[in-house]
C-alpha positions as CSV (number, residue, x, y, z in Angstrom):
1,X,58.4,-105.8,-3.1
2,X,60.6,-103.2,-1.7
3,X,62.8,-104.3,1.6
4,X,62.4,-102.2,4.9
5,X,64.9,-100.6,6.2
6,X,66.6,-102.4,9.3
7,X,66.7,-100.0,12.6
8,X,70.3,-99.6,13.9
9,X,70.2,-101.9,16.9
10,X,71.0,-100.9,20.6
11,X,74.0,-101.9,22.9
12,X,73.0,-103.7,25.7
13,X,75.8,-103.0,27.8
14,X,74.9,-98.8,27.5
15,X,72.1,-99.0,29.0
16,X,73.6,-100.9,32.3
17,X,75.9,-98.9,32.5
18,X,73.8,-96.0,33.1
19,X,71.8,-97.7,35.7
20,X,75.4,-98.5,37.4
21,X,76.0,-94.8,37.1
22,X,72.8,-93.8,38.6
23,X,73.0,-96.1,41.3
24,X,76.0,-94.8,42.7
25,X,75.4,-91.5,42.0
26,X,72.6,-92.1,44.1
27,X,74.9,-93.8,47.1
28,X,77.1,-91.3,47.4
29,X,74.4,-88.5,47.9
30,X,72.5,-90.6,50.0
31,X,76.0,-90.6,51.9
32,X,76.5,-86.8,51.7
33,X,73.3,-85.9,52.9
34,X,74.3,-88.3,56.3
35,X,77.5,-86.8,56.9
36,X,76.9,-83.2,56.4
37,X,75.5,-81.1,59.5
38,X,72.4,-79.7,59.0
39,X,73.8,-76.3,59.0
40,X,75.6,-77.4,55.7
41,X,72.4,-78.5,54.3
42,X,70.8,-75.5,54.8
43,X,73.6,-73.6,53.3
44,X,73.7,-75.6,50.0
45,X,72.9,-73.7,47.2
46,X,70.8,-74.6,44.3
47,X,73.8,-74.9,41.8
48,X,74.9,-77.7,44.0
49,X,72.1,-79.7,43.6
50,X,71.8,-79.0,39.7
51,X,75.1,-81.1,39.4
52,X,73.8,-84.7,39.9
53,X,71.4,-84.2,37.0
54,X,73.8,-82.7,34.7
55,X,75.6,-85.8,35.6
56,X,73.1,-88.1,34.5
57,X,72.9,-86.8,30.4
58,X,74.7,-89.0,28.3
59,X,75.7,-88.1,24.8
60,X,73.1,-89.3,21.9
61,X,76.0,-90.9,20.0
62,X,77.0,-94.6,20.9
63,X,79.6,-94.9,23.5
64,X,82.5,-97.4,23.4
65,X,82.3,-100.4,25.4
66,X,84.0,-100.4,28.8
67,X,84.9,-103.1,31.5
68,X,83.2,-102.3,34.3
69,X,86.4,-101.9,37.4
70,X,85.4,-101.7,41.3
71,X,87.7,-98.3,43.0
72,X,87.9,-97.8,46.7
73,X,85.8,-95.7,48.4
74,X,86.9,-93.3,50.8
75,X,85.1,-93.2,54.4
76,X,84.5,-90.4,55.3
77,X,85.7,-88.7,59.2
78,X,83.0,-88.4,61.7
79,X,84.7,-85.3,63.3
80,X,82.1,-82.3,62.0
81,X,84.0,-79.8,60.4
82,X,82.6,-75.9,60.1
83,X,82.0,-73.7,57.0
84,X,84.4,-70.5,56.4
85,X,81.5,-68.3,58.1
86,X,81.3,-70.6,61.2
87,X,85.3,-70.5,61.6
88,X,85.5,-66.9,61.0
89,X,82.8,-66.3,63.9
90,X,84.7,-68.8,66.2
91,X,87.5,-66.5,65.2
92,X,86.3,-63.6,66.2
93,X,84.8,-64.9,69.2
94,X,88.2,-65.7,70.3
95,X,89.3,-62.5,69.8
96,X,86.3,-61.0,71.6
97,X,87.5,-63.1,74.6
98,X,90.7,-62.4,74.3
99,X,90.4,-58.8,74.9
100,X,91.5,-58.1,70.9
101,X,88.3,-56.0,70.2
102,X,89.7,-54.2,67.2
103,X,90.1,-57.4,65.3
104,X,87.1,-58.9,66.5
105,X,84.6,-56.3,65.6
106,X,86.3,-56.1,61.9
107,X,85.5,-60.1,61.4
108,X,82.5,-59.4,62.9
109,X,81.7,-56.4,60.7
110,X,83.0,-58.4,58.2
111,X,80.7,-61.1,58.2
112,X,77.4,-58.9,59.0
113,X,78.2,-57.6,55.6
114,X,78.4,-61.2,54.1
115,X,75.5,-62.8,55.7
116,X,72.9,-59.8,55.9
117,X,70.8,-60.2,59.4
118,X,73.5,-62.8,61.1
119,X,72.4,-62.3,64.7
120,X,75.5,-63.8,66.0
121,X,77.6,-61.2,63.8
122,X,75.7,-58.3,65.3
123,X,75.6,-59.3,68.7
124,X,79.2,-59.9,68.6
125,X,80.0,-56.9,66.8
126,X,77.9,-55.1,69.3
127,X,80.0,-56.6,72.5
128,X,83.3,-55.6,70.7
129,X,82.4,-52.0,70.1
130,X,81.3,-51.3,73.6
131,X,84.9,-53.2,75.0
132,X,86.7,-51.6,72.5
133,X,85.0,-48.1,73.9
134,X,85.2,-48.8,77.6
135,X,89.0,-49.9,76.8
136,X,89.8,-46.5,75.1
137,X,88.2,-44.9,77.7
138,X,90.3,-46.3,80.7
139,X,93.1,-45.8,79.0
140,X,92.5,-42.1,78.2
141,X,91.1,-41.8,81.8
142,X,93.6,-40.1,84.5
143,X,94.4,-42.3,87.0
144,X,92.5,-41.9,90.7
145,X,94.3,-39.5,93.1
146,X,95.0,-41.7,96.5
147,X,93.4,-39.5,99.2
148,X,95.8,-38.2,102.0
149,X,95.9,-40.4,104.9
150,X,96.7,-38.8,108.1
151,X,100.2,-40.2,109.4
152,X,99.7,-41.7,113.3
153,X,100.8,-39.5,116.0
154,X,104.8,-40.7,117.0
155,X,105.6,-41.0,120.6
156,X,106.2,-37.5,122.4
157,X,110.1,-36.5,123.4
158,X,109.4,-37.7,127.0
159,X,108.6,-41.2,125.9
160,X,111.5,-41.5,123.5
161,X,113.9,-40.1,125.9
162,X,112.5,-43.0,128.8
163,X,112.3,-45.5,126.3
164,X,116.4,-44.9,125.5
165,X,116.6,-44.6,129.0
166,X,115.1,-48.0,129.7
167,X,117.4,-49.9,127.1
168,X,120.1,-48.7,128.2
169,X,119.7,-49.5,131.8
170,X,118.5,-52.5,130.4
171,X,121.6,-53.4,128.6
172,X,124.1,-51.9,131.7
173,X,121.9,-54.7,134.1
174,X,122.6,-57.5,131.5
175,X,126.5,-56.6,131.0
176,X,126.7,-56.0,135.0
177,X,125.4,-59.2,135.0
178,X,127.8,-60.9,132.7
179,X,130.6,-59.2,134.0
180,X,129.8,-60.5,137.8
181,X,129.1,-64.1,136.3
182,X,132.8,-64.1,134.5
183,X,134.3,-62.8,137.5
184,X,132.8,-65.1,140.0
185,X,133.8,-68.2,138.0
186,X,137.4,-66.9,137.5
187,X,137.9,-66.2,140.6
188,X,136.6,-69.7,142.0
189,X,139.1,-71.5,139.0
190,X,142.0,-69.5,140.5
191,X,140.9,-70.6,144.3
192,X,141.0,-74.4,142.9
193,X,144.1,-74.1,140.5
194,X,145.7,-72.0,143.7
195,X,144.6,-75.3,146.1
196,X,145.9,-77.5,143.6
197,X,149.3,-75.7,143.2
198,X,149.7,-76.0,147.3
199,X,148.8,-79.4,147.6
200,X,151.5,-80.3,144.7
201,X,154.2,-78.3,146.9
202,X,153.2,-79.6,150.2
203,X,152.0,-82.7,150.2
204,X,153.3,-84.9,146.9
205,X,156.0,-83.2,145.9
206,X,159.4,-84.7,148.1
207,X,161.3,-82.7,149.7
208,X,158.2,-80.0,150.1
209,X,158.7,-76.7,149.2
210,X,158.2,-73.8,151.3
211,X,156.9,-70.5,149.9
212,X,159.6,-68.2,148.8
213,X,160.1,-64.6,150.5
214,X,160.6,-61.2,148.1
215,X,162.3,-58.4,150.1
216,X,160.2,-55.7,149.5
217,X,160.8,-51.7,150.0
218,X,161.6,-49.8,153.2
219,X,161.4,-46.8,153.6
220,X,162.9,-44.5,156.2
221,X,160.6,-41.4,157.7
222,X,160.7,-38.0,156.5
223,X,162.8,-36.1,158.6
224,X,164.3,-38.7,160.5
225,X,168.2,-39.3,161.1
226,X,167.4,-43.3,160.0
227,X,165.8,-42.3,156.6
228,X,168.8,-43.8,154.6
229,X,169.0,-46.7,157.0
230,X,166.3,-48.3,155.2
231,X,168.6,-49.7,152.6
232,X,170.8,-51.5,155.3
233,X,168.3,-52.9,156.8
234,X,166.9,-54.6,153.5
235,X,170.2,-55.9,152.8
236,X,171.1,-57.2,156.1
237,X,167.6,-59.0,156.4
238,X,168.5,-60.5,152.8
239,X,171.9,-61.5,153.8
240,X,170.2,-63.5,156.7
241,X,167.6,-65.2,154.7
242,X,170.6,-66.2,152.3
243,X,172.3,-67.7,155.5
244,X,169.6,-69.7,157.0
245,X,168.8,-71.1,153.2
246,X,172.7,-71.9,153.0
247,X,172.6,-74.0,156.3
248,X,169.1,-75.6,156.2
249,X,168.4,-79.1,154.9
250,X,166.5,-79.9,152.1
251,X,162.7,-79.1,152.4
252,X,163.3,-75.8,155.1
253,X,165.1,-73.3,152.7
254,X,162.8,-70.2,151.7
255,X,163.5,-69.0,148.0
256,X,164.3,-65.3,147.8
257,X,162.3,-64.2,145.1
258,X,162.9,-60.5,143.3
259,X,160.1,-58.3,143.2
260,X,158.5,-57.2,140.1
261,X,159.7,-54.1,138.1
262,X,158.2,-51.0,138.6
263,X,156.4,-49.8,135.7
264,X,153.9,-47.3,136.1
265,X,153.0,-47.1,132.4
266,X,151.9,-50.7,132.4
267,X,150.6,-50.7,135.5
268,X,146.9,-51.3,133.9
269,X,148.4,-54.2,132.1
270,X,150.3,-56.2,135.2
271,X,146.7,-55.8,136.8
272,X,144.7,-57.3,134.2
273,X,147.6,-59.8,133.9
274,X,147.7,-60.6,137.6
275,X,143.7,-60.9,137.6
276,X,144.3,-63.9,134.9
277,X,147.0,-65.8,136.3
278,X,147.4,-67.5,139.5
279,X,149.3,-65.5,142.0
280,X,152.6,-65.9,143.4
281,X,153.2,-68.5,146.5
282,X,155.3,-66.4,148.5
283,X,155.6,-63.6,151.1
284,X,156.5,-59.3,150.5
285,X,158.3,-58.0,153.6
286,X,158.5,-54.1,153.7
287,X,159.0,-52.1,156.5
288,X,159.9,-48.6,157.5
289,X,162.3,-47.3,159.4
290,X,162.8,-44.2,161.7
291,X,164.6,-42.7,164.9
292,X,167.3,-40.6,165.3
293,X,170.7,-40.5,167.2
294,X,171.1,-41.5,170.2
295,X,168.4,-44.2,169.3
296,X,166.4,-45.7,169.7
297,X,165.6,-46.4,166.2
298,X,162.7,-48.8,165.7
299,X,161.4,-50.7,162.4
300,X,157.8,-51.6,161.6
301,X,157.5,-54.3,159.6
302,X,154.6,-56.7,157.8
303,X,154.6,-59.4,156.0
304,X,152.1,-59.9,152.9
305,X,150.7,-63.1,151.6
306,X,150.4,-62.8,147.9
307,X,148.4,-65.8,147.8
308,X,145.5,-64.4,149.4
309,X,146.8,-60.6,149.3
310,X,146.5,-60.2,152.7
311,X,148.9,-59.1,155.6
312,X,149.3,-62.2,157.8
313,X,151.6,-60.9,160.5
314,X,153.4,-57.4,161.2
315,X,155.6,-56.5,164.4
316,X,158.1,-53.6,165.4
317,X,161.9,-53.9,166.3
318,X,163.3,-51.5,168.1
319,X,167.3,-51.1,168.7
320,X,169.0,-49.1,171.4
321,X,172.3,-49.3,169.8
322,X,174.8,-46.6,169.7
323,X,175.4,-46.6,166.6
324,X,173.2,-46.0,163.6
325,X,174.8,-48.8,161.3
326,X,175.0,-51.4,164.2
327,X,171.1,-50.9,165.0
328,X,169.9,-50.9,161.4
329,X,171.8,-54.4,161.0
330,X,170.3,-55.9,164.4
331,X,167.0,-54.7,163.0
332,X,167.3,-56.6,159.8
333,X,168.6,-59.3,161.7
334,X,165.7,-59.7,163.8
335,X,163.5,-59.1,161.0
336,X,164.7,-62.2,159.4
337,X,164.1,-64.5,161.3
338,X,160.7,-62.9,162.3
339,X,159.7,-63.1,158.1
340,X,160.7,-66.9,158.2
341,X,158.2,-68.1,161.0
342,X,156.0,-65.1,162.6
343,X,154.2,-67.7,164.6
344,X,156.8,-70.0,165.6
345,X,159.2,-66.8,166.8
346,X,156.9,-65.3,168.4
347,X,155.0,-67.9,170.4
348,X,158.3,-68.5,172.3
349,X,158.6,-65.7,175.0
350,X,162.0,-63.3,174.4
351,X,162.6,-65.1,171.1
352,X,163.0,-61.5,169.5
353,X,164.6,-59.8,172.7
354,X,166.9,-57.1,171.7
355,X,170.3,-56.6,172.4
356,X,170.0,-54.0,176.3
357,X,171.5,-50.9,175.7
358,X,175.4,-50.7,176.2
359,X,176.4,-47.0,176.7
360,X,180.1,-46.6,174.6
361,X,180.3,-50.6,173.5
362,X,179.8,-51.8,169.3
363,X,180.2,-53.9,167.1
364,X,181.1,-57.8,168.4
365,X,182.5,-56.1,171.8
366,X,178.5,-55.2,172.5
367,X,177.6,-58.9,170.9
368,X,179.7,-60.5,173.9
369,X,178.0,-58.9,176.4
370,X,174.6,-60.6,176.4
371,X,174.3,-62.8,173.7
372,X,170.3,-63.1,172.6
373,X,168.6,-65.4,171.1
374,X,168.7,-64.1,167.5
375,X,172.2,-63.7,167.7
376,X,173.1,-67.1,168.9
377,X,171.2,-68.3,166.2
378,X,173.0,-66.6,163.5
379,X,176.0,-67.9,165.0
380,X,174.7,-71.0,164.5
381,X,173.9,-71.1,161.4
382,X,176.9,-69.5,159.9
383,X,178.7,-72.5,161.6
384,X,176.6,-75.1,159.7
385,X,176.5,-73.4,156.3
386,X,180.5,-74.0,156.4
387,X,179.7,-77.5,156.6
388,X,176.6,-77.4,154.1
389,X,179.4,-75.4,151.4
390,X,181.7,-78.6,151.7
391,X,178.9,-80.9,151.6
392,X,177.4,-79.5,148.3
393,X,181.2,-79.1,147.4
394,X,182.2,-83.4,147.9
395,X,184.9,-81.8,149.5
396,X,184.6,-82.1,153.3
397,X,187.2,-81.6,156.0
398,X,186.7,-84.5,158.4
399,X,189.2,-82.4,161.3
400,X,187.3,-79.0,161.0
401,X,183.6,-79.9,160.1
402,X,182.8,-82.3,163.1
403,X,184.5,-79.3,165.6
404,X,182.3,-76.8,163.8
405,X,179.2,-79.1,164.1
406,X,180.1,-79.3,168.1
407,X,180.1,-75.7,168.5
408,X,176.7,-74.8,166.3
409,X,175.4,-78.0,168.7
410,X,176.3,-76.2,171.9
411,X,174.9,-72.8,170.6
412,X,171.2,-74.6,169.6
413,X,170.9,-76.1,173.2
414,X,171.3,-72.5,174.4
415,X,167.6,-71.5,173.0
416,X,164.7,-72.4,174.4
417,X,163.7,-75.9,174.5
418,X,160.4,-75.1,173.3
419,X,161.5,-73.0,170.6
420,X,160.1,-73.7,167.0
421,X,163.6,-71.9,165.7
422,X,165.5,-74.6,168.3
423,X,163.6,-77.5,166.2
424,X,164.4,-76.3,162.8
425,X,168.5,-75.7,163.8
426,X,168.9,-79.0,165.2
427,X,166.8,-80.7,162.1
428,X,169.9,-78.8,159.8
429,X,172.4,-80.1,162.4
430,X,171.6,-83.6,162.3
431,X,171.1,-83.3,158.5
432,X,174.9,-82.0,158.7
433,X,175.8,-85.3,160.8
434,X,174.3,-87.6,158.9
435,X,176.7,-86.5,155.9
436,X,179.7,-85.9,157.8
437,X,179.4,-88.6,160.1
438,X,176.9,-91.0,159.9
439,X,177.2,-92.2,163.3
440,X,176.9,-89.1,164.7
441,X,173.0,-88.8,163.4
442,X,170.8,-88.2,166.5
């Protein structure tokens, strides 16, 4: 009997393996199909979907034996992701937006051509054709011509010309203004620094001082035999001053101050300069002088407070000497003594008497004859300033000074008792005793 032929015998393990294969073939469709948008889906062609089954033939021959191994599987990202047509109409959307319609319209051209009947593609190529054409056209477009406006009406010449007119006034008021402020408070600082300055010299300062007295100009008139007179008489009045200031005790002299230089080119200057600073504490005594031979010849004189700029007194002198040169030296005589004290002179009745009229006497001859007041004074004090030069000196003469003393004391009891000049000699005198001889002092 003839044996049968014995069928080649099938691996067990092939055929698992294949159902391994299909199974996860089958998983990782299963997993496609989840994760894919349904836009993907619909895209997939048929080729795609032809691959799985391709997959699954296995060759006829027997396959070697293989150890089944477990690989990783990657998870794949939930974030969506779009196809190359999606991302090129996203694209050109941008563009569209962005105002780049040249580009946009050629994606979107682009794309129409792809995807025949792409509604998106043709609306959006649509919108970038018109923008592209309205574009072009503003460009090419000539820009709108700004109609003339009609410029507002200015103000007439007669309202310029009062407008000027009221600034200016304007600004004169406001500088007048300023101007009367500033000079109002400067003069009210000089007032108090003036008040100040007197109350130093007068009442704290020992001995005080007494205001100083500048010999000022006199002048002879035009046509006049006195007109050169005027120079004696300055210099006889300042030779007095010097004597009364050389006999008088401390606290009664009266500085003679010089006056201030002439100068007519800076004459705006010493005025601004004298409206700044405080002004000088003494007295300007000027006079002028006239008559003609044989007299009488007669001085008016004033004196000037510089303090306040003001004349405070002013008198006439008048001379009935002989001769010119003895009348112009009585007359700054007089005038002396007058400058010193206007008030105390003459509130004392024949204080300032003249020398009477002496027809053919001069000189001391027409002094003896009647003595006045003025000259007994200035006998007087010539007596004590010998005394006052040897006091200041240290070197006093104990026989002459007490007989010189006697004689200027019996010349002051000759004026009137209630003469202010008769209480300022015998203050000197007793001044004068009180250094000689102590004892003596009244």
């Amino acid at each position: 009997m003839r044996r049968r032929a014995s069928l080649p015998r099938t691996n067990p393990l092939h055929g698992r393996e294949v159902i391994l294969l299909l199974a996860g073939l089958l998983l990782v469709a299963s997993l496609l199909s989840v994760c894919l948008p349904p836009a993907l889906a619909q895209e997939a062609t048929p080729d795609a979907s032809a691959a799985p089954a391709e997959a699954t033939t296995t060759p006829a021959g027997p396959t070697p034996t293989a150890t089944a191994t477990s690989t990783p599987t990657a998870t794949p990202s939930p974030t969506p992701t779009f196809t190359a047509l999606q991302a090129r109409l996203a694209l050109a959307q941008a563009y569209l937006r962005g105002g780049d319609y040249a580009r946009a319209a050629e994606i979107f051209a682009a794309v129409a051509l792809e995807d025949r009947g792409n509604a998106e593609a043709l609306a959006g190529l649509d919108a970038a054709l018109q923008g592209q054409a309205a574009a072009t056209a503003t460009a090419v477009a000539p820009p709108p011509t700004p109609e003339p406006t009609a410029a507002p009406a200015g103000p007439g010449y007669g309202a310029a010309l009062a407008g000027k007119a009221g600034a200016a006034l304007a600004l004169a008021v406001a500088a007048l203004v300023l101007a009367t402020v500033l000079y109002l408070a400067a003069r009210g600082l000089r007032w108090l620094l003036s008040a100040l300055r007197e109350v130093w010299f007068t009442r704290v300062r020992r001995p005080p001082v007494r205001p100083g007295i500048i010999v000022g100009e006199f002048h002879g008139a035009p046509g006049e035999e006195g007109s050169q007179g005027s120079r004696v008489v300055a210099q006889a009045l300042t030779e007095q001053l010097a004597a009364w200031n050389e006999a008088a005790a401390p606290g009664q002299e009266n500085p003679i101050l010089l006056d201030r230089l002439d100068t007519p080119g800076l004459a705006w200057l010493g005025a601004l300069w004298h409206g700044i600073t405080l002004p000088r504490r003494a007295y300007r005594v000027r006079g002028v002088l006239y008559g003609r031979h044989p007299g009488p010849y007669r001085l008016a004189a004033d004196r000037i407070d510089l303090r306040s700029n003001r004349v405070d007194a002013s008198r006439a002198f008048e001379s009935s000497a002989d001769a010119p040169a003895q009348a112009f030296r009585e007359l700054g005589m007089a005038a002396a003594f007058w400058a010193r004290d206007p008030v105390g002179m003459e509130g004392t009745p024949g204080l300032l008497e003249m020398p009477a009229r002496a027809p053919g006497i001069s000189g001391a001859a027409r002094a003896e004859v009647g003595r006045t007041p003025i000259q007994i004074a200035a006998e007087a004090l010539r007596l004590m300033g010998l005394v006052r030069a040897q006091v200041k000196a240290e070197n006093v003469d104990y026989t002459t000074a007490p007989r010189a003393l006697d004689e200027a004391q019996a010349l002051i009891e000759q004026l009137p008792a209630a003469a202010a000049l008769r209480h300022d000699l015998q203050t000197a005198l007793d001044d004068l005793w009180r250094r000689v001889q102590p004892g003596r002092a009244r």
